[in-house]
C-alpha positions in Angstrom: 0.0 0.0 0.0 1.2 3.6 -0.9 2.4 5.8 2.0 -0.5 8.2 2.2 0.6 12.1 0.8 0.1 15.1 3.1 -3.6 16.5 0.9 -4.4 19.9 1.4 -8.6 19.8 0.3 -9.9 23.0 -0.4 -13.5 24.1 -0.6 -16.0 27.3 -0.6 -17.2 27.1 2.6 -18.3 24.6 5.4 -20.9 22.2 3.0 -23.2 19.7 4.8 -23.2 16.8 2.6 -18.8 16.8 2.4 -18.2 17.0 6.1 -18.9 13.4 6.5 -16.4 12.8 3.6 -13.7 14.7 5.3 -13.9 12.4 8.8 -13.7 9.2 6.9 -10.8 10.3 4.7 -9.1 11.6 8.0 -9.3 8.1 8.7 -7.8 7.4 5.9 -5.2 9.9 5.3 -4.0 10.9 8.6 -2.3 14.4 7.2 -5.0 15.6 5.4 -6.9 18.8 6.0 -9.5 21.1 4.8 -9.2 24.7 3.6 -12.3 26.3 3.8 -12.2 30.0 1.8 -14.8 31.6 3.7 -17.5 30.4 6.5 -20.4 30.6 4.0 -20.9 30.8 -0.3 -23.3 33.8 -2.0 -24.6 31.9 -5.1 -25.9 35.2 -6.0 -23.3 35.5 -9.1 -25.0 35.4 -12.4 -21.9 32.9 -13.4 -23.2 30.4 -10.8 -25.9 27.8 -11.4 -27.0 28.4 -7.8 -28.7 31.8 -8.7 -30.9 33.2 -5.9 -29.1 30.7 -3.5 -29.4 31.4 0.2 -26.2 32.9 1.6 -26.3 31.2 4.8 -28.9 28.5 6.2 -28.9 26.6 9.3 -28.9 22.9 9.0 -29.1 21.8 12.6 -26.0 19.8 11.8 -22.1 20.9 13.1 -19.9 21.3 9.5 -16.6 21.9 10.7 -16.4 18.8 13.6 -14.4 15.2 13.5 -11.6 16.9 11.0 -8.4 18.9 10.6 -9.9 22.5 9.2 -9.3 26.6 8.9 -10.8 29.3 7.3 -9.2 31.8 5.4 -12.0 34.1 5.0 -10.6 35.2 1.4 -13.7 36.7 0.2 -12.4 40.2 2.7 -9.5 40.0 1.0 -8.4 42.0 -2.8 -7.3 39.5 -5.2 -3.5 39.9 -4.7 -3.6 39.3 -0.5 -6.0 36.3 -1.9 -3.1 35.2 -4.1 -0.8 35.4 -1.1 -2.8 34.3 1.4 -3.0 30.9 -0.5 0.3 31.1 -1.5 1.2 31.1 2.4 -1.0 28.2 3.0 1.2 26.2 0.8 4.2 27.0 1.9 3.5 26.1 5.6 1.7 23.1 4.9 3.5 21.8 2.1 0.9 19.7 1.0 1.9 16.7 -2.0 -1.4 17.0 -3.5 -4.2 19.2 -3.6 -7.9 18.7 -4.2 -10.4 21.5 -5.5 -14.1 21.0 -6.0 -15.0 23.4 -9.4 -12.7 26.1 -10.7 -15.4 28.9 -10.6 -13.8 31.3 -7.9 -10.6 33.0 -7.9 -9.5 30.7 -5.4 -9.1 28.2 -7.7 -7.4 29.7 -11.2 -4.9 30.5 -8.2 -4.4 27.4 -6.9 -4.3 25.9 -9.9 -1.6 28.2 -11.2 0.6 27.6 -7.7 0.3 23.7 -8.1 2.0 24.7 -11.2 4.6 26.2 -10.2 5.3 24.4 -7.2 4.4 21.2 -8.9 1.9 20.3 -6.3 -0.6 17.4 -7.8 -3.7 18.9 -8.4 -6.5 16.7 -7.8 -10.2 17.8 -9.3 -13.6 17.0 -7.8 -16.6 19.0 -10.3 -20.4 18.8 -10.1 -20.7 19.0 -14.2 -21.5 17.6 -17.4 -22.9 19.0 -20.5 -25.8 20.5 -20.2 -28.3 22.7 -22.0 -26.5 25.9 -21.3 -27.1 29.5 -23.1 -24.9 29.7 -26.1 -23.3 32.8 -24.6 -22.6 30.7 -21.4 -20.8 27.9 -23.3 -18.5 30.2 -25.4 -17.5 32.2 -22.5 -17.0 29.0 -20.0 -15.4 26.3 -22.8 -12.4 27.3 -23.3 -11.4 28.6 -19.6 -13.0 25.1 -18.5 -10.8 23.3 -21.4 -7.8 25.8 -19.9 -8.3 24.9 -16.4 -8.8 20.5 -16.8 -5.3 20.8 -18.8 -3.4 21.2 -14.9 -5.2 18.9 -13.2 -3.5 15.2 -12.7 -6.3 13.2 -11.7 -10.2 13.9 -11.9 -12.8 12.5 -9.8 -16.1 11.9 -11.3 -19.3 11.7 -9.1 -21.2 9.8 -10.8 -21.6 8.6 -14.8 -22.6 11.6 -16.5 -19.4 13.5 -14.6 -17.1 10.5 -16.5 -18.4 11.0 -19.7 -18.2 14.7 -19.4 -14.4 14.2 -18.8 -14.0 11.7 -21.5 -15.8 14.0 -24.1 -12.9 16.4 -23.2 -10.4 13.7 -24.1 -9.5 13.3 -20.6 -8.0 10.1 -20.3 -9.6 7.4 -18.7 -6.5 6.3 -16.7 -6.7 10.0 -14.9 -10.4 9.5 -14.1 -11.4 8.4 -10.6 -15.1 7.0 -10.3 -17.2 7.7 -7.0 -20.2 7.1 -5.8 -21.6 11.1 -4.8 -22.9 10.8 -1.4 -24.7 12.3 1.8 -24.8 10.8 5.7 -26.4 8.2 4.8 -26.3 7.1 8.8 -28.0 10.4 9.8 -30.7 10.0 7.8 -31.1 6.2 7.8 -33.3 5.5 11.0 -34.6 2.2 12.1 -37.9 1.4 13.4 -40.3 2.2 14.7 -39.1 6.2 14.5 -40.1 6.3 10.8 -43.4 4.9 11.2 -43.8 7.5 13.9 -42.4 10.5 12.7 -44.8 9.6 9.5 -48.0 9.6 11.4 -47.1 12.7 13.5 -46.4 14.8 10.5 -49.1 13.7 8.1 -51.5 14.4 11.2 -50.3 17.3 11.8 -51.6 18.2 8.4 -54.8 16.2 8.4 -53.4 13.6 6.2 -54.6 10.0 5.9 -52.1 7.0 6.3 -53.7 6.1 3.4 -53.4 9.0 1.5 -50.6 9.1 -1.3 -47.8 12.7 -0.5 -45.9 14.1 -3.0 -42.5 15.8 -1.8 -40.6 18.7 -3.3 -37.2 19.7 -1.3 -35.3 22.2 -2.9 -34.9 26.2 -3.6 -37.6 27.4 -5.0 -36.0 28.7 -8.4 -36.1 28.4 -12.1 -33.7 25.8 -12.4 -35.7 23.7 -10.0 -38.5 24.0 -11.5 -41.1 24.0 -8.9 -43.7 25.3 -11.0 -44.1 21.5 -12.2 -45.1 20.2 -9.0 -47.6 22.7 -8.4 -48.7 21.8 -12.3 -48.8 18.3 -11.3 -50.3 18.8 -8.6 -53.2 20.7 -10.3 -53.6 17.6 -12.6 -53.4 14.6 -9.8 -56.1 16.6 -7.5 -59.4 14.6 -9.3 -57.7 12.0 -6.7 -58.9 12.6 -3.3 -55.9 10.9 -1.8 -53.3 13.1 -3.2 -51.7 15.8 -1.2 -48.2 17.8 -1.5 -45.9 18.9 0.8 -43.2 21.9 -0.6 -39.8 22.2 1.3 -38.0 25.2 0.5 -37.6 28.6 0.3 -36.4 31.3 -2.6 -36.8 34.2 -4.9 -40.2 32.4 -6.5 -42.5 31.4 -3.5 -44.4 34.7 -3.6 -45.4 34.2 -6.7 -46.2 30.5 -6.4 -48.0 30.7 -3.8 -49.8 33.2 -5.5 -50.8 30.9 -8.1 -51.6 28.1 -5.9 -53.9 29.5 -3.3 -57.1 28.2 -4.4 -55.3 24.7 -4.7 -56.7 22.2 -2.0 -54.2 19.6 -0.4 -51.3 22.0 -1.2 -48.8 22.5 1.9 -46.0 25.2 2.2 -43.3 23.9 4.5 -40.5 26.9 4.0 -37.4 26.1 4.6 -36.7 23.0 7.1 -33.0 21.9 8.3 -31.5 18.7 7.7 -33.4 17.2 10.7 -37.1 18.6 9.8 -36.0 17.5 6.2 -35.3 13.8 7.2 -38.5 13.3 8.8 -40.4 14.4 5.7 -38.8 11.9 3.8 -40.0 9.3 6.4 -44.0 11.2 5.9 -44.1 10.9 2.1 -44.8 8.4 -0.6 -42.6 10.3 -3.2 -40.2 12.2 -4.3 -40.1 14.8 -7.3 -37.3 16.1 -8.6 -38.5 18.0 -11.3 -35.4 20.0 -12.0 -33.8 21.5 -15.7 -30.2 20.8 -15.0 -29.2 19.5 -12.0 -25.2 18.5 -11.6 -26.4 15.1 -9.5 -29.4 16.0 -7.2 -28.4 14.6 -3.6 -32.0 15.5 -2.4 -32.5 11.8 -4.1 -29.7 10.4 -1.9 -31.4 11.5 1.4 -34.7 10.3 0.6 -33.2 7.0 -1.0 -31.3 6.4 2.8 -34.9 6.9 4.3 -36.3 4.5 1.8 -38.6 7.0 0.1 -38.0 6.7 -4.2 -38.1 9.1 -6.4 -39.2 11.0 -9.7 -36.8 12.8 -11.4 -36.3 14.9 -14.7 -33.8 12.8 -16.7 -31.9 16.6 -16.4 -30.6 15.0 -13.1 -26.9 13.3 -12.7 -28.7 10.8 -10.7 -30.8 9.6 -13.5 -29.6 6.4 -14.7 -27.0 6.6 -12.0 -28.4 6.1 -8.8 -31.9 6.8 -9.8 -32.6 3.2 -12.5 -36.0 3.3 -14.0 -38.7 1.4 -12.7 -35.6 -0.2 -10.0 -34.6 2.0 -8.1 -37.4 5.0 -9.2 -38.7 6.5 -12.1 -37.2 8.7 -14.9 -39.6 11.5 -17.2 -38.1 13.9 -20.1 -37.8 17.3 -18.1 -41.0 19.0 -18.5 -43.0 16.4 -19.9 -45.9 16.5 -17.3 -47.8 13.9 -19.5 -45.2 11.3 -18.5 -44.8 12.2 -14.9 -48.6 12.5 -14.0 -48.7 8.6 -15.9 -46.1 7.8 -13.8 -47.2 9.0 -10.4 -50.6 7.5 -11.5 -49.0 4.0 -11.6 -47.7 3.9 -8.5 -51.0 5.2 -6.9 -52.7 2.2 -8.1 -50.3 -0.1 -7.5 -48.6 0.2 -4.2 -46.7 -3.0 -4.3 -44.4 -1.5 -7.1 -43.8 1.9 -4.7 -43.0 -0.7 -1.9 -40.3 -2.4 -4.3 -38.8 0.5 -5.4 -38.4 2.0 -1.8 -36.5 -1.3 -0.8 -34.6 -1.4 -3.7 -33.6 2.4 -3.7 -32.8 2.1 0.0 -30.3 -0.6 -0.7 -28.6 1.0 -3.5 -27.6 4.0 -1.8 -26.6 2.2 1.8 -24.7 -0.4 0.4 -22.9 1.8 -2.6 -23.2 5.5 -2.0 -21.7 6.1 1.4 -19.0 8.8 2.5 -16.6 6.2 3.4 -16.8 4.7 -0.1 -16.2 8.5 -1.8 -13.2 8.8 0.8 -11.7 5.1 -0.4 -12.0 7.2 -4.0 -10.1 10.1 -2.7 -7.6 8.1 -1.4 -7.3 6.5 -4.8 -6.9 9.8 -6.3 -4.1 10.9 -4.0 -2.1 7.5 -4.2 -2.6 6.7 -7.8 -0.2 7.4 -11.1 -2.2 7.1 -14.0 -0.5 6.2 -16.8 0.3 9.4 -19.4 0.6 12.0 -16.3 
């Protein structure tokens, strides 16, 4: 076995769905530590997919706890004490590698032109694949993107959309990592009989039969998610007495959704609800929509999955296919084609045997393959591995 490298890992800001990453590759890789750039991420940028993102939420959960980790708080600094703030960093910690996840700040043009220099292996972790981008987004981004991928040794690919994404750049395959993009799966995984009773106190809380079939949305309430389509859905489903919908989330469109949707009975605005609240809707709901235009994986899906509630997602999503296997795992319908989605939530409503299935098979797909310690082993890969051509 390879004599673990001192990693420096380097990220936004405290994320909830990595920190369980970073203690099992601590584990792992006894020297390695996390960077964070700042305490919290505005996804306000018009560059960022996240538009209208929520500059700081509380999810009940501590970020920064179980793992080696500062904060450089770079986004108070001008781009030169940036560049020599990271600069610094390197030089006292003298890490062998480095990992980044994107190359969408300044943060990490300048750490990728310091591994450069100080031929520092630079290991990349991105939430992408090609998607239905604005012409004027993909002429500005390609060839900065294209730049960027040309100093990295070895990529890590989060699921099978992310590979083929690097293998459409002529990344070779011997420099591509696979993982398995994951949540807690323990914290949201609960044993009996706490899900049955978390389900019955929150559907009665909203006058909501056992027998009655919920729809769940979790998500920021935004273009890109599409929420609209739920409420559309909805609309179409409601000629069934037994369907109801419960909408987690907050953002820049509830006013006006809820605007559109106040004469709609069995409709029920949650706002936003921390990881914990979160977890017990899965364990209260039948299923899952993900109705989203582009979404980079969609770990919404993995949470609910580790509850044992499936899922219907746009085939937009990184999990579709991936995690998400049609008619296995859950159920697949071209992004915006309500037709298909309403057929599909229809089938399940008459036949609750199938929606049994896939909740036990989509619960053991993403326990036994899509755990943090799994992503960590891939890490460690990544760090210890020479592909062949770098």
């Amino acid at each position: 076995m390879a004599i673990p490298s001192k990693l420096l890992i380097f990220d936004t800001h405290p994320i909830q769905y990595r920190a369980p990453v970073f203690r099992e590759l601590t584990k792992k890789l006894p020297l390695a530590k996390v960077v964070f750039f700042n305490s919290q991420f505005d996804g306000s940028k018009w560059w960022f997919h996240e538009v209208g993102k929520a500059k700081s939420l509380s999810w009940g959960v501590n970020l920064t706890s179980g793992y080696p980790n500062e904060t450089l708080y770079t986004d108070q600094l001008s781009l030169w004490k940036t560049y020599q703030k990271l600069k610094d960093t390197l030089t006292r910690e003298k890490p062998q590698s480095i990992l980044v996840y994107g190359y969408y700040l300044k943060e990490h043009w300048i750490l990728r032109y310091l591994c450069t220099r100080f031929k520092i292996d630079l290991i990349f972790v991105g939430e992408t694949f090609t998607s239905h981008s604005s012409l004027f987004r993909k002429c500005l981004t390609t060839p900065l993107q294209n730049f960027f991928l040309k100093g990295v040794k070895t990529f890590i690919s989060i699921g099978e959309k992310t590979k083929n994404f690097y293998l459409s750049k002529n990344i070779p395959a011997s420099k591509i990592v696979p993982a398995k993009y994951c949540i807690d799966t323990h914290f949201f995984h609960r044993e009996e009989p706490y899900a049955s009773t978390k389900r019955s106190e929150l559907r009665k809380s909203l006058g909501i039969k056992e027998t009655d079939f919920l729809l769940l949305f979790v998500g920021r309430l935004f273009e890109r998610k599409r929420p609209q389509d739920l409420l559309s859905l909805h609309e179409i489903l409601l000629a069934n007495s037994q369907v109801h919908t419960v909408m987690i989330g907050s953002g820049p469109l509830e006013k006006d959704l809820k605007l559109r949707s106040e004469n709609l009975p069995r409709l029920h605005w949650m706002g936003f609800q921390n990881q914990i609240q979160t977890r017990d809707w899965y364990f209260a709901a039948d299923l899952l929509v993900v109705p989203s235009q582009f979404e980079t994986w969609g770990l919404v899906v993995n949470e609910a999955f580790s509850c044992g509630l499936p899922a219907l997602v746009s085939d937009s999503c990184g999990v579709a296919n991936d995690l998400v296997e049609q008619e296995k795992t859950g159920l697949i319908y071209p992004v915006g084609d309500l037709h298909s989605a309403v057929n599909w939530v229809r089938q399940v409503l008459e036949n609750r045997d199938f929606l049994a299935q896939l909740a036990k098979n989509a619960q053991h797909r993403v326990l036994s393959h899509y755990r943090p310690d799994q992503f960590a082993d891939s890490i460690y890969l990544a760090v210890n591995q020479n592909p062949v051509g770098s």
